[in-house]
C-alpha positions in Angstrom: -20.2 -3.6 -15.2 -16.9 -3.2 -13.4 -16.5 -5.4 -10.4 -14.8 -3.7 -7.2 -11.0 -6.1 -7.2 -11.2 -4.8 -10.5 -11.6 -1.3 -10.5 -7.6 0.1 -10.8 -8.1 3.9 -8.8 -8.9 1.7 -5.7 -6.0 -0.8 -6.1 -3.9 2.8 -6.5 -5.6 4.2 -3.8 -4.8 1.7 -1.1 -1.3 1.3 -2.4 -0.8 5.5 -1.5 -2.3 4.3 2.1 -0.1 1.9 2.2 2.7 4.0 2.2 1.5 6.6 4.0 0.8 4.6 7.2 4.6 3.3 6.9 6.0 6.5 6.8 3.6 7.4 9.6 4.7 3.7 11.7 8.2 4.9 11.0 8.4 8.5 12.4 5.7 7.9 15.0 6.3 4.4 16.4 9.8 5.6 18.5 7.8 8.3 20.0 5.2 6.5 21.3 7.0 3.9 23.2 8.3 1.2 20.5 11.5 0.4 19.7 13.3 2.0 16.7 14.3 -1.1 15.3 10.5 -2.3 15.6 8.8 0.0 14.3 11.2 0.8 11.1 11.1 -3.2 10.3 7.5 -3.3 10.6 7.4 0.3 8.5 9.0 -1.4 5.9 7.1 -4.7 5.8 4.0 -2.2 5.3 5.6 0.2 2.9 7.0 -3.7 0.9 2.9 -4.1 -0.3 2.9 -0.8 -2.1 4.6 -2.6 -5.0 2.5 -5.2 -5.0 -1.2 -3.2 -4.9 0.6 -0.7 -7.8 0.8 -4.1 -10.0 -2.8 -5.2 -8.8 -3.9 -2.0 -10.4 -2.1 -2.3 -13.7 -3.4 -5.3 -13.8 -6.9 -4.0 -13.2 -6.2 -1.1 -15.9 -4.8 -4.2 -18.4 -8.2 -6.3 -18.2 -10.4 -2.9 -18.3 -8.9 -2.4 -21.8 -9.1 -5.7 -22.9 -13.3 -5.5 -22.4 
């Protein structure tokens, strides 16, 4: 039975989120009243996890094919 952390399509899934809300926070955030600089440094401290969930879910993948 495969536990949720380790199911790979959500780790994937939240990663494509992921970058999707920083490109949103980046063209967005200047319109709606922020600061350019603010909202591209936090767009890109959101858009930094992406890597991060992509290797969750190869890891995920790596111990589905090792059951």
């Amino acid at each position: 039975m495969q536990v949720r952390k380790q199911n790979p399509n959500r780790w994937y899934l939240v990663m494509v989120f992921c970058i999707l809300v920083s490109f949103g926070v980046f063209l967005v955030g200047p319109r709606i009243g922020y600061a350019a600089e603010d909202a591209h440094a936090f767009a890109l401290m959101i858009g930094l996890w992406a890597p991060t969930l992509a290797i969750l879910g190869v890891r995920a993948e790596l111990m589905q094919k090792k059951e």
